[in-house]
N, C-alpha and C positions, 0 to 999 in steps of 0.2 A: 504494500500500500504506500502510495506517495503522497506526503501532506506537504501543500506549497501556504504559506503566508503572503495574503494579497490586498493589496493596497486597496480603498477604496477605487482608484482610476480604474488597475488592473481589472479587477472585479468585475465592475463594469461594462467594459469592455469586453470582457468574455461572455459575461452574460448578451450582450449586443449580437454579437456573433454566434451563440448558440441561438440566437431567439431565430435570428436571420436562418443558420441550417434547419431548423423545426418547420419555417416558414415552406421549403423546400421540400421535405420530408409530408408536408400535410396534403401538396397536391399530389404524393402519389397513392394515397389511402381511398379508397371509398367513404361514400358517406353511412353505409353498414359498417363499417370496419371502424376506424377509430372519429370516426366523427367529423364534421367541419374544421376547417385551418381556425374558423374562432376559439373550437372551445380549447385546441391545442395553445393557443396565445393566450383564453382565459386564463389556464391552469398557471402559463409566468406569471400575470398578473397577480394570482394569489402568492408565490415564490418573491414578488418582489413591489408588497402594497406601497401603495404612494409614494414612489421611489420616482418624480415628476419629471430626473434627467432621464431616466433610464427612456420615457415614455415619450419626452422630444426625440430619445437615438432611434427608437423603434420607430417612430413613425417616418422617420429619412428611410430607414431598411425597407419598410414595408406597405409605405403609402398612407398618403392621409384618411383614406378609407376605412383603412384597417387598426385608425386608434380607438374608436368606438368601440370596437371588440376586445382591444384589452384592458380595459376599465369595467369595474362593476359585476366582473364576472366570477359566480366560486363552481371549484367543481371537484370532487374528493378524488385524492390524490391515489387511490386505490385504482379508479377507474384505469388509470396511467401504466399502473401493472397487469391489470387485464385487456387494455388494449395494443393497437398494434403499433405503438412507439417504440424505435430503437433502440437496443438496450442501452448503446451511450449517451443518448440523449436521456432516458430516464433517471441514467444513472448519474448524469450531472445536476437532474435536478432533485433529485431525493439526497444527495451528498451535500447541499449549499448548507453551511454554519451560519447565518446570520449574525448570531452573537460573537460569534470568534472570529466571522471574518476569514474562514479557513475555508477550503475546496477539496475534498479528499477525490480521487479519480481512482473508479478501483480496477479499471482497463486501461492503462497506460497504452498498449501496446498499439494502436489506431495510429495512424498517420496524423488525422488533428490532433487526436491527445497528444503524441510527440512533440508535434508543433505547439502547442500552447503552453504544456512542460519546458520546452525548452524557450520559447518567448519569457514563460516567468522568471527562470531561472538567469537568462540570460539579462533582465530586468533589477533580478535582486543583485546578483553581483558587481552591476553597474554602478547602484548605490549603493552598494558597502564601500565599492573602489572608491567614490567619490566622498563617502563618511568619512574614509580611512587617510584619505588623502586633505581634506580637509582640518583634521584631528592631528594630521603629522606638522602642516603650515600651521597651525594654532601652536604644539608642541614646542616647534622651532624658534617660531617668534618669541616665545616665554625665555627661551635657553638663550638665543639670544639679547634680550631683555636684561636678562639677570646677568650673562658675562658681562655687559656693558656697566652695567651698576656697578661688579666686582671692580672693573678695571676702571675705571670715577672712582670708587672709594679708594684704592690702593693706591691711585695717581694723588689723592686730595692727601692722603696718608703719610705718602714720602715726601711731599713736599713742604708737610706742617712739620715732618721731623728735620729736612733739610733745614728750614728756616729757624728751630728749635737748636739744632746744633749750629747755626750762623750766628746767633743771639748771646748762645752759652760763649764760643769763640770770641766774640767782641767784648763781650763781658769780662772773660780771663784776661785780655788784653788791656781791660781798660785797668782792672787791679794792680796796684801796686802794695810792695812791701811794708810796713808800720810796724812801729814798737806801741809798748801802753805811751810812753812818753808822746808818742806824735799822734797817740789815737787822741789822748786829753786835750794837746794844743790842737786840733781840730775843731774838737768839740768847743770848746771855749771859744777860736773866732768865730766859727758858723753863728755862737750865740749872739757874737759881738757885732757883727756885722748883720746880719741878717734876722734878730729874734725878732725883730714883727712884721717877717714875711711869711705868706706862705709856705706850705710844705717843697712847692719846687725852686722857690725862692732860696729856700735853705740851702737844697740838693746843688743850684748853680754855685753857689758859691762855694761849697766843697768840691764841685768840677775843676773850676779855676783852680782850686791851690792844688791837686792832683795833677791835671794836664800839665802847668809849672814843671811838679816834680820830674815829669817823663820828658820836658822838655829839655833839651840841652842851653837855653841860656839862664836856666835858672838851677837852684840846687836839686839835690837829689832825694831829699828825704824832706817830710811834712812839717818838721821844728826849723829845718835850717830857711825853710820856702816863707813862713809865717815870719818869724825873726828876721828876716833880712831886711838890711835901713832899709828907713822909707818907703814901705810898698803897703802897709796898712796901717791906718789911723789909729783901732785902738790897740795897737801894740806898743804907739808913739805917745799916747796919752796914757798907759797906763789901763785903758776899759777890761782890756780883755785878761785879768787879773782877776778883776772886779763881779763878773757876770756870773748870775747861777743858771745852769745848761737844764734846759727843760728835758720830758721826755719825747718830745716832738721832736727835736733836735738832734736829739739821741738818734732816735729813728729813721732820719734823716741821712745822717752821716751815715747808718750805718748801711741806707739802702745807695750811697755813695762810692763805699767803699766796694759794695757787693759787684758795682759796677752801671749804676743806674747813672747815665750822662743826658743830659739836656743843654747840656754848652755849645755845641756845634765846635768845639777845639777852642774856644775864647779863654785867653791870657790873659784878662782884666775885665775891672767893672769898677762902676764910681755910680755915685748917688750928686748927678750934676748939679741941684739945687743943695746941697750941703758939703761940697767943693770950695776950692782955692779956686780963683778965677784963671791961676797959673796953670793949675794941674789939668781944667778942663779945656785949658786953650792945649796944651800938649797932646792930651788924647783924639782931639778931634786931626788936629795936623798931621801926627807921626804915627794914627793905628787907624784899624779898617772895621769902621761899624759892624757887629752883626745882629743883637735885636738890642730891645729893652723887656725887661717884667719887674712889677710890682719895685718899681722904685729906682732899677737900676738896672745902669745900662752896661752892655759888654761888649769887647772889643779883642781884637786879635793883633 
């Protein structure tokens, strides 16, 4: 026994072309023998109630004459086995599943059964090829979806570590060596100079006496840089003695040392309104602006 699964079109359609062979099969019966080509079309009619496409395809097959006779018609399906219908016509319509949508044929071996067997068959495999093929472009575009994420995440990856290790490098770079002695004189000008600046206020001005250090026209270490005539006021008046070092400052210096620069390379800074009019006329002639914050300006 061969069970085919068929589509509502398929179905249809076979049905269309059984109805069509029955049509064929009724003129060669007597009207003793199995009856009128009507009650042969009744009997689909009952196989296939209200089924209004079915009734547009028949009437193409079989003439507009002859839609009249397949409506309204019932006639017990028994008659069909004692008359003279072919067995595989009987037998396609006593095998129809309705609810399942199923066809069982239990003579395959007919040249149309062949051919309709193998029209479904070659029908079903059509679409699976095309399910399948379908299911594999869905599959692919996923796979590659997700390589492309992989490779966006890994690029975004190595480049936050490259920039992570460029940071750390500048960093090590900007560090220089200290004793407590030159960590104190730090802390003490940053206080002296800069206590009622901001927090980056603070941080420039330990830029400056650092970049100094690394410089070669100045000393080498943080007490000799602070200490040297004449280059801070309250080293010359005696302030930076005098000052208690906040912990803002503290903080400050120490996120200085760790290598935190906001200088741009700037050798100097002066508070131009609390200047010598000597010292500001020298800084503007003999050095090269690069900004001002919170009160004071720097220069290289």
């Amino acid at each position: 026994m061969v069970i085919l699964k068929l589509s509502k079109a398929i179905h249809r359609h076979g049905a269309v072309l059984m109805a069509g062979s029955m049509a064929a099969w009724v003129a060669a019966f007597s009207s003793a023998g199995f009856g009128s080509g009507r009650n042969v079309l009744a009997a689909y009619s009952q196989v296939y109630p209200g089924d209004k496409g079915l009734w547009q395809e028949q009437e193409l097959i079989l003439g507009a004459g002859r839609k009249d006779s397949l409506e309204g018609q019932e006639i017990n399906a028994e008659a069909f086995a004692d008359g003279a219908m072919e067995p595989e016509a009987l037998a396609f319509f006593k095998q129809i599943d309705g609810k399942q949508n199923e066809l069982t044929l239990k003579d395959a071996s007919s040249e149309s059964g062949r051919a309709l067997i193998g029209s479904v068959l070659k029908q079903d495999t059509k679409e699976k090829q095309e399910s399948e093929k379908i299911a594999k472009e869905r599959v692919g575009q996923a796979q590659r979806e997700i390589r492309a994420r992989q490779v966006a995440e890994a690029a975004r990856k190595a480049e936050e570590e490259i920039r992570k290790k460029e940071e750390e490098a500048r960093k090590a770079a900007l560090k220089i060596p200290y004793s407590q002695q030159d960590y104190q004189v730090l802390l003490r000008i940053v206080q002296a100079e800069a206590g009622g600046c901001d927090s980056t206020g603070k941080i420039l001005v330990a830029n400056v006496i650092m970049n100094r250090v690394r410089s070669s026209q100045f000393p080498d270490n943080i007490t000799d840089v602070v200490y040297e005539r004449s280059q801070f006021s309250p080293v010359g008046d005696g302030s930076i003695n005098r000052v208690t070092v906040s912990q803002d400052t503290i903080e400050c210096v120490n996120r200085a040392l760790d290598g935190e620069d906001h200088s741009q390379g700037a050798l100097y800074f002066m508070n131009r309104s609390a200047s010598y009019s000597g010292n500001v006329s020298w800084f503007d002639r003999k050095l090269t602006y690069l900004f001002h914050h919170d009160g004071h300006e720097f220069f290289k």
